[in-house]
N, C-alpha and C positions, 0 to 999 in steps of 0.2 A: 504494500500500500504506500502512496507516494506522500510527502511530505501536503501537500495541497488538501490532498483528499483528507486526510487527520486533523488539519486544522479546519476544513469545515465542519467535520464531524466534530470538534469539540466545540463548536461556537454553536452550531445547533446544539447539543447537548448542555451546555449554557443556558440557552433561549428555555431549552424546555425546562428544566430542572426550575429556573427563577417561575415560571407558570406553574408546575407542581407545588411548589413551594406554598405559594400565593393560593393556590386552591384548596391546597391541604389546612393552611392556615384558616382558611373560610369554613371549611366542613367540620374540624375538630369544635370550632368559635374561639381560636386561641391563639392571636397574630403576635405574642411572644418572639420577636427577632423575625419575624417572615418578612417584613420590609425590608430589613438589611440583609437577608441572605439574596431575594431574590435581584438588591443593588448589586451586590458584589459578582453575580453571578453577570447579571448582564454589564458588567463595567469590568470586567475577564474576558470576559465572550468579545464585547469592542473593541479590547486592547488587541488579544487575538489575531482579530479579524485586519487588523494593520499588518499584522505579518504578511497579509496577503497582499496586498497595496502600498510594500517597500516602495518598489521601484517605479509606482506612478504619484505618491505622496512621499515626497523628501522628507517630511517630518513626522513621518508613520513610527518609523523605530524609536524616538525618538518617547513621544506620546503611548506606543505599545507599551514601554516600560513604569511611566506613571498609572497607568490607569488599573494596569496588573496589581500596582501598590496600593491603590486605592482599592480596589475590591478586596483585596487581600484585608485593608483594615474595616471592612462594613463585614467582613465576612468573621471577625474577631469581634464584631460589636454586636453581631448574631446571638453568637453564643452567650454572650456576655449578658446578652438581653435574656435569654431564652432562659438558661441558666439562675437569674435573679443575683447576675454579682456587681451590679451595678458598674461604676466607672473604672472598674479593676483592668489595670495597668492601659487604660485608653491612654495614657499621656507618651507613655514607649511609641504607638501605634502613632499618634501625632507629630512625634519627634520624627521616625521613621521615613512617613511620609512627607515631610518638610526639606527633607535631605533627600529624598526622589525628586522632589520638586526642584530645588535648586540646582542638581544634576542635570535635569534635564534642559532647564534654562540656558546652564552653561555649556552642554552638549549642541543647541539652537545656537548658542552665540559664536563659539569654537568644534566646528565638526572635528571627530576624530577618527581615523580609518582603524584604530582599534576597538573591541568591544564593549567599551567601557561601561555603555548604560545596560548591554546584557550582563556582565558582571555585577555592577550595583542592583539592578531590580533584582536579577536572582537572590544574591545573600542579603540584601531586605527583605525578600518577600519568605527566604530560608527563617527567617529570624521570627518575623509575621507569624506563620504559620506553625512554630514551633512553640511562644507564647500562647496561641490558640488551643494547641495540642495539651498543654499547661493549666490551661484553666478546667479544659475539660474534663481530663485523670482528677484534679484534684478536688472539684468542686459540684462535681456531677452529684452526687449523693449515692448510697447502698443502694435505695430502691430502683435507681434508674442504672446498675454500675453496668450492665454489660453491654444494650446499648451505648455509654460514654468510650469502654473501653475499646468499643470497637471503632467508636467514630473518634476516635482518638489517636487511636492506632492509625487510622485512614489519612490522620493530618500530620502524622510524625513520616508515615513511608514518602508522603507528597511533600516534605520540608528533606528529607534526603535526597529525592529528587531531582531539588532544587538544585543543592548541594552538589549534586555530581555537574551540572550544568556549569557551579563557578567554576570546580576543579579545571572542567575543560578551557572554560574561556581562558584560564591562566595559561595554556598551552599556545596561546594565540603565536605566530610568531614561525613556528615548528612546523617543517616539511609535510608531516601528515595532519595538520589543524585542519584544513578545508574539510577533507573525509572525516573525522570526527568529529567535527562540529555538525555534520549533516548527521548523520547514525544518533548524536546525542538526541539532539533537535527530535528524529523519530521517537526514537526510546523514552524519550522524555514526553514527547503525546501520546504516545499508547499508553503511557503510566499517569498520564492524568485524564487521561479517559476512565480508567478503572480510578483511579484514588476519588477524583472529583464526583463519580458517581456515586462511588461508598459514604463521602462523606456527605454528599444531599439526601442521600436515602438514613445515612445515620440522623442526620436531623431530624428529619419526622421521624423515625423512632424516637428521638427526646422526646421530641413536642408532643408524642401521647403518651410516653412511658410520662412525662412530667406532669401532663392533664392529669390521668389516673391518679397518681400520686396527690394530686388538686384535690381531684374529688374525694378519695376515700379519706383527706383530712379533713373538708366539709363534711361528709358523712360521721366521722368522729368524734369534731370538737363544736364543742358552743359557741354560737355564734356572738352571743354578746361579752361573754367572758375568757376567752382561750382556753376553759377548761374540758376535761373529758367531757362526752356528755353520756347521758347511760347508756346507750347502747354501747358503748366501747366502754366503759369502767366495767361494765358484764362479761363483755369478754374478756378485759384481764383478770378479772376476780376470781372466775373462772380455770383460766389457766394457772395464776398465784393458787389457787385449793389446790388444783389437780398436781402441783409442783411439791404441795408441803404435804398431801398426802403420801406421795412417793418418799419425801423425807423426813417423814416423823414431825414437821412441823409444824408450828401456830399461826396463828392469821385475824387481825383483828377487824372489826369494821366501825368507823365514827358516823353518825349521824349528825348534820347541824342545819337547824333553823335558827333565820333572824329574826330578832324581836323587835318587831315595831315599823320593821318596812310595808304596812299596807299606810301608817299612820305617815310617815315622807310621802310614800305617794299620792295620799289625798290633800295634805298640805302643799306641798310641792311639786309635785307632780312624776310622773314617771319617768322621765329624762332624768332626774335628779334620783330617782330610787334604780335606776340603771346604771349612772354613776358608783351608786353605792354599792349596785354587785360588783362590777367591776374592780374596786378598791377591796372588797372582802376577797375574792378570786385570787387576787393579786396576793395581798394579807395569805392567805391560807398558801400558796404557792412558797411563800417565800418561808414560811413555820416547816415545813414536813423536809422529810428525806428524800435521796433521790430517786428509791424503789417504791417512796408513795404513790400515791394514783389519785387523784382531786379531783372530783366532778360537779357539774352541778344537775343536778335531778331536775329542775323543773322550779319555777317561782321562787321562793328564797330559800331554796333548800339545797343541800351541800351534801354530799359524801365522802368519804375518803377511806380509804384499804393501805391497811398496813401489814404488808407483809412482812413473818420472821417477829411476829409482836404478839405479847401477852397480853389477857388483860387488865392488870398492872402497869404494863407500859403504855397501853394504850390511852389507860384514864390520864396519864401526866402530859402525854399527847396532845389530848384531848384538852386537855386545860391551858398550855399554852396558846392553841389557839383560839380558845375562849379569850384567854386572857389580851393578844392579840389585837380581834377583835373589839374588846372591851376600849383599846386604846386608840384606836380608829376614826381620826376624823376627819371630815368633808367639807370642804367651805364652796358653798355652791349658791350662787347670787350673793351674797354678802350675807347666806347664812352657814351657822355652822351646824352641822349634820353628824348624829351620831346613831349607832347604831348596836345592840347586844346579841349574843347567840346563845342559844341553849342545845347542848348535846348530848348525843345517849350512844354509848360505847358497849359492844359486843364484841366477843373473843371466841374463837372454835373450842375454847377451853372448855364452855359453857355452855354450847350449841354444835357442836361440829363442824366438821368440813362441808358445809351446808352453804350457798350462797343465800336461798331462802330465806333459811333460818337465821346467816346474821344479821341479813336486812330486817327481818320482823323484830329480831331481840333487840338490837339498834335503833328499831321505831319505837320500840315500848318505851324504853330506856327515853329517848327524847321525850316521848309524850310524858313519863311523868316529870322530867324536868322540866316541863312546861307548865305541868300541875301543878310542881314544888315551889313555884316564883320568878321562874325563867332566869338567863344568864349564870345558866349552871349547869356543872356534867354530871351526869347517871352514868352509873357501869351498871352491867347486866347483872352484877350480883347482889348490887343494894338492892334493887329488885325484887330478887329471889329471896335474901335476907328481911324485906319489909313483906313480904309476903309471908314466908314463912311465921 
C-alpha cells in the first residue's frame, strides 16, 4: 500500500472517529470531553491531509506540524475532561504548543532543507501523548481500570511511534535517509491506523464504563446529603454479617433521629432544615471510622453499621455523635439553628447476625429514647434490663 493511499485512509478515519465520537456522546447523554476528542481528531486529520499538498502549498509542512500539536493537546484535554481531572498538567500542553508555534513561524521566516519541524512536532507530540498516557494509568479509577489500561497502553505504543520517527529524522544527512525516511513514514501510518483507532474506541469505553460508574453512585448515594442511602447501606450490612459470621465476629447497628427538624422547617422553612441535614451528614461523617457505613434512611433519620463493634463500643459511638450533634450549629439568614439527636444502638450480641433484627432492636432502642426525653442513646440492653 503506497504512502498516498494510508494517508487518506487515516484522515478518513479521523473524519469518522471525531462523528462516532460526537454520536456516541449524544446516545450515552454524556458529552464529557466528546468536543475535544472529536477537535483533535479532525485538526490531525487537516494537519495530515497537508502531507498531501507538500508540493502544491509551500506552507503545508510547515502548518502539518502545528496542527498535529494542536490536536494532540484537545486530544489531552479529552481525557482530562472525561476523566474529571480538571486543568491537570494543561499548562505542559500550553507551553508545548507555544514552542510548535514559534517553530513554525521561524520555519515560515527561515526555510530549512532539513527536517526540522518533523523533528520538533514528533518529540512534542512524543511528549503530548505520553503525559496523556499518564493521566490515564493513573487516574482512570479500579472501576473503569481495564478499559484505561488498554486505552493507555494505545497512547504509550502511538508516543513510541512517534519516537522512532525523531530517531530517524536525526539520521537526516546519511546515504540511506531518503529510503528510511519513506519505510518510517509507512510504518508509522499503519501504526496509527491501529493505535489511533484503539484509542477512539478506548474512549467510548470510558465514556460508558464512567456513565455506569455515574449511575450506580446515583443509584447508591443521597442525593441531598452524600450519604449511603438504604439501598446500599443493605447491601453492605449484608455483606459486613455475612463477613463476621465467617469470623466469629460482632457487628453493631446505630439508629439516629433529629429532634426538632419538622419545628426548623415550619419556622424556616425547608431549605434551611436541608441545610441542617447536610451539616449533620457531614457531622456524622467526620465522628465514625473508616469501615463505618453512614446513611441516611429517609426524613431525619440516620443509620450507621459498625463493623468489628460490641455493644459497649457501640453505645460510646453512639454518644459521641450525639454529642456531636448536640454541638452543631447553623447560622442561616441571621439565624442561628440548632438541632438534637436521639439514638438507639443494637449489637449481634443481643440479636444476631440478623440485619432485620438489628434494624428492629435499633428502632426500639430509638423509640424509647424518644420516650425517655430525646437527645439521648438507648443500647439494646437497657431495654431488655427495663423490661425485665
Amino acid at each position: 500500500m503506497d504512502t498516498h493511499t494510508l494517508v487518506v485512509m487515516n484522515v478518513l478515519l479521523y473524519v469518522l472517529y471525531a462523528g462516532v465520537i460526537a454520536l456516541n456522546a449524544r446516545m450515552l447523554g454524556s458529552a464529557k470531553g466528546a468536543a475535544w476528542f472529536a477537535g483533535a481528531n479532525l485538526s490531525r486529520g487537516g494537519g495530515l491531509l497537508l502531507i498531501l499538498l507538500g508540493g502544491v502549498i509551500p506552507v503545508a509542512q510547515a502548518v502539518n506540524g502545528l496542527l498535529a500539536v494542536l490536536g494532540m493537546m484537545m486530544l489531552h484535554f479529552s481525557f482530562d475532561e472525561l476523566l474529571d481531572r480538571g486543568p491537570l498538567w494543561r499548562s505542559l500542553q500550553y507551553v508545548l504548543v507555544g514552542v510548535m508555534a514559534v517553530g513554525t513561524i521561524c520555519l515560515l521566516i527561515v526555510p530549512s532543507h532539513y527536517p526540522v519541524m518533523l523533528l520538533l512536532a514528533c518529540a512534542i507530540e512524543s511528549v503530548q501523548v505520553a503525559a496523556t498516557a499518564t493521566v490515564v494509568f493513573l487516574f482512570a479509577g479500579e472501576n473503569i481500570g481495564l478499559a484505561a489500561s488498554l486505552t493507555g497502553a494505545s497512547l504509550a505504543v502511538y508516543a513510541f511511534l512517534l519516537l522512532m520517527r525523531v530517531m530517524v529524522s536525526l539520521r537526516f544527512g546519511t546515504p540511506n535517509y531518503p529510503v528510511l525516511a519513506n519505510e518510517m513514514l509507512r510504518f508509522w501510518l499503519v501504526g496509527a491506523l491501529v493505535t489511533n483507532s484503539a484509542i477512539a474506541f478506548g474512549f467510548m469505553f470510558l465514556s460508558s464504563a464512567k456513565l455506569r460508574v455515574e449511575l450506580l453512585w446515583h443509584a447508591q448515594v443521597d442525593e441531598l446529603t452524600g450519604l449511603l442511602n438504604r439501598w446500599a447501606l443493605t447491601r453492605i450490612a449484608q455483606r459486613e454479617i455475612a463477613r463476621c459470621g465467617r469470623a466469629k465476629g460482632v457487628i453493631a447497628v446505630v439508629m439516629l433521629d433529629l429532634d426538632g427538624l419538622k419545628r426548623v422547617n415550619d419556622s424556616l422553612g425547608h431549605a434551611c432544615g436541608d441545610a441542617l441535614l447536610q451539616a449533620v451528614g457531614k457531622a456524622l461523617q467526620e465522628t465514625v471510622r473508616g469501615q463505618d457505613a453512614v446513611a441516611r434512611m429517609g426524613g431525619d433519620e440516620f443509620c450507621i453499621v459498625l463493623p468489628d463493634t460490641g455493644l459497649a463500643e457501640a453505645g460510646m459511638a453512639a454518644e459521641r455523635m450525639r454529642s456531636k450533634v448536640d454541638e452543631l450549629t447553623l447560622q442561616y439568614r441571621g439565624e442561628t439553628v440548632r438541632v438534637r439527636a436521639s439514638l438507639g444502638v443494637a449489637s449481634s450480641e443481643g440479636c444476631g447476625l440478623s440485619w432485620q433484627s438489628l434494624i428492629d432492636q435499633s428502632d426500639a432502642a430509638l423509640y424509647r429514647a424518644k420516650r425517655g426525653g430525646r437527645n439521648r442513646v438507648v443500647a439494646d440492653d437497657q431495654i431488655e434490663a427495663a423490661e425485665g
